[in-house]
MIDOSE-1310 file (N, C-alpha, C; in nm, 2 decimals, decimal comma, always signed):
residues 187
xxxx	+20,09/-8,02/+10,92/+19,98/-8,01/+11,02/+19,98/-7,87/+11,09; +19,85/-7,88/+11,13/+19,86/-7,73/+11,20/+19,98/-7,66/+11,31; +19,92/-7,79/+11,39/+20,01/-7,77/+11,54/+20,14/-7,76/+11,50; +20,21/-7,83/+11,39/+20,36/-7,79/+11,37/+20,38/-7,63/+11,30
xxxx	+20,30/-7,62/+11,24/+20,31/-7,48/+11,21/+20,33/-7,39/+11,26; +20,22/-7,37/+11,38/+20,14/-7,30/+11,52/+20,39/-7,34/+11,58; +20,41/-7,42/+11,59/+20,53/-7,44/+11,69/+20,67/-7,37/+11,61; +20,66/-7,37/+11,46/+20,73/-7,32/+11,41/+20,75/-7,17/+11,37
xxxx	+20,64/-7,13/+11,38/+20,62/-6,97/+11,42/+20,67/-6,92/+11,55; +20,64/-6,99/+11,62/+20,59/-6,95/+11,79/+20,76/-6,90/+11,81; +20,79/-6,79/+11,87/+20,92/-6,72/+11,89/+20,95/-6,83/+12,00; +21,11/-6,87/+11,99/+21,17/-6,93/+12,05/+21,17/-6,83/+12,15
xxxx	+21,20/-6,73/+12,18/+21,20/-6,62/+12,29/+21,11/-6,63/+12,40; +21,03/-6,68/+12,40/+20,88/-6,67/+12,49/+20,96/-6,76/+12,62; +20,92/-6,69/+12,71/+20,96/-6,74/+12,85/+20,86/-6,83/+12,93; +20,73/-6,80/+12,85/+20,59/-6,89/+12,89/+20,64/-7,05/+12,92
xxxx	+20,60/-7,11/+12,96/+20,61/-7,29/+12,92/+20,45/-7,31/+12,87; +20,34/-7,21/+12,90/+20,20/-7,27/+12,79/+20,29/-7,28/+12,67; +20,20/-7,36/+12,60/+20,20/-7,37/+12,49/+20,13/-7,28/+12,38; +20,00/-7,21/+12,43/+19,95/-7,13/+12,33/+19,97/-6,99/+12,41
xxxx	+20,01/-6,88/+12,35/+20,04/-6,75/+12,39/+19,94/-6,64/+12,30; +19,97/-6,55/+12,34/+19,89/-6,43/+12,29/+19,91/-6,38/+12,13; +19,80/-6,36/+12,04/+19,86/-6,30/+11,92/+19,77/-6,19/+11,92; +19,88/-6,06/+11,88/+19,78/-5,94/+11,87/+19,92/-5,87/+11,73
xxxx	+19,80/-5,77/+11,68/+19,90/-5,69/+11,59/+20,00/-5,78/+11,51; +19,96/-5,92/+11,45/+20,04/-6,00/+11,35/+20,20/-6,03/+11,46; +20,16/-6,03/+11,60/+20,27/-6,07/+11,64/+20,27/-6,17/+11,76; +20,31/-6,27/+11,85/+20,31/-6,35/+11,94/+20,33/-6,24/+12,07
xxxx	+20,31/-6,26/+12,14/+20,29/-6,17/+12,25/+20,28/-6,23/+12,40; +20,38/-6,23/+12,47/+20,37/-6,33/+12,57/+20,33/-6,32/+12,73; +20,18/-6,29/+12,67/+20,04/-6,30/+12,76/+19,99/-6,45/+12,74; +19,98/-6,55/+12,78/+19,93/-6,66/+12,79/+19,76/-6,63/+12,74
xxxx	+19,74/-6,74/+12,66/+19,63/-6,77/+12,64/+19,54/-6,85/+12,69; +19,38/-6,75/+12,78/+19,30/-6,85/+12,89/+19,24/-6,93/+12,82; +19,13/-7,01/+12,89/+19,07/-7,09/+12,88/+18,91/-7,04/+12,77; +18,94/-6,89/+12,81/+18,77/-6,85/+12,77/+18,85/-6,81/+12,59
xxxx	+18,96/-6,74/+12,59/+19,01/-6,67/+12,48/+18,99/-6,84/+12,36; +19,02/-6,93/+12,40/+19,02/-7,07/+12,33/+18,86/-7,16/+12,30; +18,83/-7,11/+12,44/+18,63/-7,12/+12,40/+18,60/-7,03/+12,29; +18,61/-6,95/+12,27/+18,57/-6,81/+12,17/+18,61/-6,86/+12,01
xxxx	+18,70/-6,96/+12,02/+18,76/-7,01/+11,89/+18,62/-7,03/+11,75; +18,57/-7,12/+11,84/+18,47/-7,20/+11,76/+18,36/-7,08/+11,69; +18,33/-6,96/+11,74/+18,29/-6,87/+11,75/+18,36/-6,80/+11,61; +18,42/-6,76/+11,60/+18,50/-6,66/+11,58/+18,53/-6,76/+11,41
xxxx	+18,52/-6,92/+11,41/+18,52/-6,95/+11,27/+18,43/-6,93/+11,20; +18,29/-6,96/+11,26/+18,17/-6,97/+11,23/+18,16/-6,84/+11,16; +18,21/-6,71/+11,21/+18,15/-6,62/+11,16/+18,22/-6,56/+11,07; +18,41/-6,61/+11,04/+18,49/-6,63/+10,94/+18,40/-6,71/+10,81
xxxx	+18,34/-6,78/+10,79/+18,29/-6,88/+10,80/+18,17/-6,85/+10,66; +18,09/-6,77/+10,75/+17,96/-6,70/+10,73/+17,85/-6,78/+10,77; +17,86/-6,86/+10,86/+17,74/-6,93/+10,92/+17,67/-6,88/+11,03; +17,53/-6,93/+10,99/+17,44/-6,83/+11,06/+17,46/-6,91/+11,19
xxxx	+17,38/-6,80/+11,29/+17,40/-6,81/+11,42/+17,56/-6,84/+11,46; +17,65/-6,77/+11,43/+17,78/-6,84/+11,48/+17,80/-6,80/+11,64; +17,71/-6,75/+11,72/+17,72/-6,72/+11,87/+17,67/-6,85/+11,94; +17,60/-6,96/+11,87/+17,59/-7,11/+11,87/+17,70/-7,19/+11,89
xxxx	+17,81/-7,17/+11,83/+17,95/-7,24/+11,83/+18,01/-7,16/+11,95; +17,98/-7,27/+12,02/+18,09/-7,25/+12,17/+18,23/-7,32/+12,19; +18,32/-7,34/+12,29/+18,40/-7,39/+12,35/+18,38/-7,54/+12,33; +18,22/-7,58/+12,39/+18,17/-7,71/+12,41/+18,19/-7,79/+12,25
xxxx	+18,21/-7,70/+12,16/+18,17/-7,78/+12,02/+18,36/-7,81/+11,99; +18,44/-7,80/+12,08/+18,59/-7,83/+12,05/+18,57/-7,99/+12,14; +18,53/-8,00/+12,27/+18,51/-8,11/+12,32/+18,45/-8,20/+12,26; +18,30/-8,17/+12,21/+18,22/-8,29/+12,12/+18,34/-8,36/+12,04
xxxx	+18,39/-8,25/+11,91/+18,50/-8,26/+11,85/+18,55/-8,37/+11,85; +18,65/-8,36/+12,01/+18,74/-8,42/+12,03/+18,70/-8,56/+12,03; +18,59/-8,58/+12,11/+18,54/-8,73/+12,15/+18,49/-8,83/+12,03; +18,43/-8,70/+11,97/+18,38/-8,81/+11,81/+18,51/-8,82/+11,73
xxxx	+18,60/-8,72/+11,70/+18,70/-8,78/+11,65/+18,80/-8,90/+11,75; +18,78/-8,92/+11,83/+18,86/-9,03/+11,90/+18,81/-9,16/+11,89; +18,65/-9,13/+11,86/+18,60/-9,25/+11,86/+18,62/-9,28/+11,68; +18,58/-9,19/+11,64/+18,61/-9,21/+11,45/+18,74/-9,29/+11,43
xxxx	+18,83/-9,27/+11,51/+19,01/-9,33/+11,49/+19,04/-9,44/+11,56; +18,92/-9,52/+11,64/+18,92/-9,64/+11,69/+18,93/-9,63/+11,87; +18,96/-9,51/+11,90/+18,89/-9,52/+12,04/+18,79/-9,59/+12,12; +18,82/-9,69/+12,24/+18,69/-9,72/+12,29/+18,63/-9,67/+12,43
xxxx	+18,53/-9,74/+12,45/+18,52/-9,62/+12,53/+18,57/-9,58/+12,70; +18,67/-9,67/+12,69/+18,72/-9,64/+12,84/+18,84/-9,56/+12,83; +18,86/-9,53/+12,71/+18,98/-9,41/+12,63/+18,92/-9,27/+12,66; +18,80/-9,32/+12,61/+18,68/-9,17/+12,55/+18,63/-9,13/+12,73
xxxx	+18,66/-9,22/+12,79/+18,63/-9,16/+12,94/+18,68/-9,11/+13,02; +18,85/-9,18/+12,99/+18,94/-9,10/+13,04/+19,01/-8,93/+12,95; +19,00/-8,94/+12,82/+18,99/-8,80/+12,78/+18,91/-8,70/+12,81; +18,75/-8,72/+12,82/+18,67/-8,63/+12,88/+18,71/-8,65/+12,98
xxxx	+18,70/-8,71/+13,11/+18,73/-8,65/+13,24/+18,55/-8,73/+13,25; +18,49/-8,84/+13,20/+18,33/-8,88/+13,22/+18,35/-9,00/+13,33; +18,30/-8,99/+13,41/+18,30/-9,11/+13,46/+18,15/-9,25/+13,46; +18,09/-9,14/+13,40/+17,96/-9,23/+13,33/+17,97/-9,27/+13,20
xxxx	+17,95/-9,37/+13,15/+17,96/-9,42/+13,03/+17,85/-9,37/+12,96; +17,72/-9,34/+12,96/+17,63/-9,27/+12,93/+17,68/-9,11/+12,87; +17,71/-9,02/+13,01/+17,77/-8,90/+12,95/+17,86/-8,88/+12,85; +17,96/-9,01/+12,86/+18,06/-9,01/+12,70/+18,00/-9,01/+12,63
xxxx	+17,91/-9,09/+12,57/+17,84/-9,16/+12,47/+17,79/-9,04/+12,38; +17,70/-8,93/+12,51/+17,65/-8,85/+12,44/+17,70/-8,75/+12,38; +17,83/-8,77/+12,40/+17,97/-8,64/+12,31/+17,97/-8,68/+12,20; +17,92/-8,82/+12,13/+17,99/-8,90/+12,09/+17,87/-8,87/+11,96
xxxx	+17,91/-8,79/+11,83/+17,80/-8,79/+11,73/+17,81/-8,87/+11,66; +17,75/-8,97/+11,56/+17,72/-9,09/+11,55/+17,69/-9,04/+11,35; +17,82/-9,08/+11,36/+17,84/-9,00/+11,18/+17,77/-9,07/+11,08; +17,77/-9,05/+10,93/+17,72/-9,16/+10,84/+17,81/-9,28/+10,83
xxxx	+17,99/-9,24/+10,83/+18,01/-9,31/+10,80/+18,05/-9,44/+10,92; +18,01/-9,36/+11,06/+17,98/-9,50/+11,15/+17,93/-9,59/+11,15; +17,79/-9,52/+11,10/+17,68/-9,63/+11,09/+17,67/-9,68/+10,96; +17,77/-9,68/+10,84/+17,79/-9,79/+10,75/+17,88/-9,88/+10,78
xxxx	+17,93/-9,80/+10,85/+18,05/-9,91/+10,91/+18,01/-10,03/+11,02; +17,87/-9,96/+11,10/+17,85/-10,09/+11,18/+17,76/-10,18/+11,07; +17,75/-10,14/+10,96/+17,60/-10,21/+10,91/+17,70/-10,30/+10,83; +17,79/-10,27/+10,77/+17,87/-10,36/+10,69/+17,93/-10,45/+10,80
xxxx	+18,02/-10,48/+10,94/+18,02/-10,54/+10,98/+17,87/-10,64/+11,00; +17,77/-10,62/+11,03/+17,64/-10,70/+11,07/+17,62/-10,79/+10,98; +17,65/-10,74/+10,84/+17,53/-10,80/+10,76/+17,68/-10,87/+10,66; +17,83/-10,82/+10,65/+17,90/-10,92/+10,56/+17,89/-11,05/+10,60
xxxx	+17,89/-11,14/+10,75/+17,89/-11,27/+10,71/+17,77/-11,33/+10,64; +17,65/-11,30/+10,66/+17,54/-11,30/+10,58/+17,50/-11,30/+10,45; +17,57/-11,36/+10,36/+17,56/-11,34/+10,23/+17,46/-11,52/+10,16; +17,43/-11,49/+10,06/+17,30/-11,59/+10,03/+17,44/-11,70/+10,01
xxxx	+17,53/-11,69/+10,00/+17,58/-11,86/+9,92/+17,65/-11,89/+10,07; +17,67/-11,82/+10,21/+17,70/-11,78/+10,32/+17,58/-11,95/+10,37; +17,44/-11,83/+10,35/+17,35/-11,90/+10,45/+17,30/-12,05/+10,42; +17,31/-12,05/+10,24/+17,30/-12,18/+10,12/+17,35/-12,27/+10,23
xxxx	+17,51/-12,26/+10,20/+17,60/-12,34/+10,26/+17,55/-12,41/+10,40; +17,54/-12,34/+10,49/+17,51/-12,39/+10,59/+17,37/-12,47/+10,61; +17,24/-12,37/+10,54/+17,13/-12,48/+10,52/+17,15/-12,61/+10,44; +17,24/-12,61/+10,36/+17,26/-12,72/+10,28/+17,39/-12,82/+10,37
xxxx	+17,45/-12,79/+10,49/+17,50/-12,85/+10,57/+17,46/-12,94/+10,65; +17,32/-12,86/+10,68/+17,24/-12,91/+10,80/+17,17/-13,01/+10,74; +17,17/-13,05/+10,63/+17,05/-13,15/+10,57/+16,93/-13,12/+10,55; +16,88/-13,01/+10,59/+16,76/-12,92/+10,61/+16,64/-12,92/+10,48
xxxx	+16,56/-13,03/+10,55/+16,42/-13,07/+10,42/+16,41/-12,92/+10,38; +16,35/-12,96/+10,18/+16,38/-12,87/+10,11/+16,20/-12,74/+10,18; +16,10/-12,81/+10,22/+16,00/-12,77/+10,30/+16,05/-12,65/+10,42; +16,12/-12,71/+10,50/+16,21/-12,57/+10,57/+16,24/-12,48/+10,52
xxxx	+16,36/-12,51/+10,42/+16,44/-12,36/+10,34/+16,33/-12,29/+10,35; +16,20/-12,34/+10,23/+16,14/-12,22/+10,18/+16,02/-12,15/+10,29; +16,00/-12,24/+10,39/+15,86/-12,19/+10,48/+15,90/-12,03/+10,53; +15,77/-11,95/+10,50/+15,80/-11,84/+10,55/+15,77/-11,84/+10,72
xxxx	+15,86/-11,71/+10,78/+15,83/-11,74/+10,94/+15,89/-11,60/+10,94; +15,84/-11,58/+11,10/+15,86/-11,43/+11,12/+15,93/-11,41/+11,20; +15,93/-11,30/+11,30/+16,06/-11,25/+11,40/+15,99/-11,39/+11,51; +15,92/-11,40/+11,52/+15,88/-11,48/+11,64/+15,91/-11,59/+11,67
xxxx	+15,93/-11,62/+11,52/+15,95/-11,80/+11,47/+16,10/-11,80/+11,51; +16,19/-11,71/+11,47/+16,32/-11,70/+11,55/+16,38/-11,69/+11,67; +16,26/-11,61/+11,76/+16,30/-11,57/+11,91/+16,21/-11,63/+11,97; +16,14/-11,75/+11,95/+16,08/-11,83/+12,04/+16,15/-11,87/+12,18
xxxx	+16,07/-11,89/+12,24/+16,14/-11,94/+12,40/+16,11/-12,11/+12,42; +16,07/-12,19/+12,27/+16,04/-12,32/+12,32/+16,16/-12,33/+12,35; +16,16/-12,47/+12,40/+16,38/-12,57/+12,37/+16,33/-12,68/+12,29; +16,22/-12,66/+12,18/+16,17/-12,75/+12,07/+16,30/-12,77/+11,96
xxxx	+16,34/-12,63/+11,99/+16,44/-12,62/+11,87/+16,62/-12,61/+11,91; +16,67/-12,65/+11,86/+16,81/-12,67/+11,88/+16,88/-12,51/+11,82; +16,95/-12,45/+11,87/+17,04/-12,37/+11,87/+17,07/-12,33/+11,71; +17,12/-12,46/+11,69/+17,18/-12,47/+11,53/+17,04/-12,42/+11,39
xxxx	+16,96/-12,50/+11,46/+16,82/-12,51/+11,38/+16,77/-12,38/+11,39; +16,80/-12,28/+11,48/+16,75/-12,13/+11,50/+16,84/-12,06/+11,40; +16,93/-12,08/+11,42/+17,04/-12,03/+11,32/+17,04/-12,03/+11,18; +16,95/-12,18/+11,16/+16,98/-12,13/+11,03/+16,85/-12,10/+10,96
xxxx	+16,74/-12,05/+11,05/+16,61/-11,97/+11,03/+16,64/-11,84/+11,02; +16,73/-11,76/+11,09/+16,81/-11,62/+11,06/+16,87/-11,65/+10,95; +16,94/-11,73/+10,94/+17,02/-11,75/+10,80/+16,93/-11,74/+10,70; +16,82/-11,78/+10,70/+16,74/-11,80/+10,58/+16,64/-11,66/+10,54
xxxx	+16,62/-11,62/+10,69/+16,56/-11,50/+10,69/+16,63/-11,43/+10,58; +16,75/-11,39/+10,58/+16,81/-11,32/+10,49/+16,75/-11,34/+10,30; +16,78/-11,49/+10,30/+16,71/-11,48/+10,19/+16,60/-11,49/+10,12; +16,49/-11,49/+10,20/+16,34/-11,44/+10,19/+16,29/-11,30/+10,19
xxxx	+16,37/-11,22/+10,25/+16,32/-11,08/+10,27/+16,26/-11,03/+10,16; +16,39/-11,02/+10,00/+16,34/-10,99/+9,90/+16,20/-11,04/+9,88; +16,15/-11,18/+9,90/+16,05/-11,24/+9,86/+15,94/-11,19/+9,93; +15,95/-11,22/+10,02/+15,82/-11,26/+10,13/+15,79/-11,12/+10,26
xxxx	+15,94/-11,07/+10,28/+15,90/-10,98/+10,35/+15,91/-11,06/+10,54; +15,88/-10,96/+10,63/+15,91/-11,02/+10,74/+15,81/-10,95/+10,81; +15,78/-11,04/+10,91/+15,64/-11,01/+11,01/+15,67/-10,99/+11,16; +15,66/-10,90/+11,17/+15,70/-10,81/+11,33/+15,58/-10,82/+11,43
xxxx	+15,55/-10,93/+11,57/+15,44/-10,90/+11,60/+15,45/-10,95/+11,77; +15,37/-10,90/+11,87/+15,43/-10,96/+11,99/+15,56/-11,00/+12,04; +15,68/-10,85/+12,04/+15,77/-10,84/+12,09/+15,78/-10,68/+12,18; +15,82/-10,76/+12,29/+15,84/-10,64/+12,42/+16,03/-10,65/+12,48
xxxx	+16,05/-10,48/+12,43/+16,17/-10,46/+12,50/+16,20/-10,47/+12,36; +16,21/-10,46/+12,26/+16,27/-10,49/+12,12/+16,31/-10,39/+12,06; +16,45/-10,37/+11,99/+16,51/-10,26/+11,89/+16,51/-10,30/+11,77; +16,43/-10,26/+11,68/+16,53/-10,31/+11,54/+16,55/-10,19/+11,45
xxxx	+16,71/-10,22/+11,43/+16,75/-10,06/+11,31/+16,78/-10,14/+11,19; +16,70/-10,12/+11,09/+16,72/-10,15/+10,95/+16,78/-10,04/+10,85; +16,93/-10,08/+10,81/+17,00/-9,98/+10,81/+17,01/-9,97/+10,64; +16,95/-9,92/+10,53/+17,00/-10,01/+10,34/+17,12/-9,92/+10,34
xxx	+17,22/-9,99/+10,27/+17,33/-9,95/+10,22/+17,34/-9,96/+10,04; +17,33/-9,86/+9,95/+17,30/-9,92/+9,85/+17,44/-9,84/+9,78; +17,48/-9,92/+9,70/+17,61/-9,91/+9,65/+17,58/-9,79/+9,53
């Protein structure tokens, strides 16, 4: 790893207690290294690099960094708050870049209990006239506000949703305050 590297070079000689010190002329030099000489980092790869605009890569792109990798390694976010120094849960959030492989990772959580012999099962638990299974119905028919319908019986109208999509498709109409992210994952 880097850092052991970075420790195994570093002259035992250095009277500093920083940790990062000065390098000039291929040698360690024990002028402490500020805050700005370490902002300048990100800078200075970019243009190693060859990427354009590398005066774009600031200091700030080591903090992003940090937060998304913390969250990538299972950080939550009252970790990610106390690292940054955020005390708004919002301001973490938005350190926080939202990779591909996060959002397969939240989609495969969502959708593995959902599998057709999953939702079979359960409509075929419930006793559920063969007229139900197949009726088509839309978001509405699921998020109704009667108490006509029992809990269980909603459930396994989501459940079924699943396996009509291919068929029939789904009807989005008269809903306020609503998110829906439809995410394909295709192997």
């Amino acid at each position: 790893m880097l850092i052991r590297k970075y420790m195994s070079l570093r002259p035992s000689s250095m009277t500093s207690d920083r940790f990062f010190v000065g390098y000039r002329y291929g040698k360690c030099v024990a002028q402490n290294v500020g805050a700005n000489s370490i902002a300048a980092v990100p800078c200075k790869v970019a243009k190693y690099l060859g990427l354009e605009n590398p005066e774009q890569y600031t200091g700030h792109a080591l903090r992003r960094t940090s937060a998304s990798m913390l969250v990538e390694g299972g950080g939550d976010l009252l970790t990610l708050k106390r690292h940054g120094g955020w005390k708004s849960s919002t301001v973490a959030e938005g350190y926080v870049e939202d990779s591909i492989a996060r959002k397969i990772d939240v989609s495969k959580k969502l959708f593995a209990p959902l599998t057709a012999s999953t939702s079979t099962a359960i409509l075929d638990s419930a006793s559920t006239s063969k007229q139900e299974v197949d009726k088509y119905f839309n978001i509405d028919d699921i998020f109704n506000e009667s108490d006509e319908e029992s809990d269980h019986q909603t459930n396994n109208k989501i459940l079924n949703v699943m396996n009509k999509i291919p068929n029939k498709g789904i009807s989005i109409s008269n809903n306020k305050n609503c998110t829906i992210n439809v995410n394909f994952h295709i192997k």
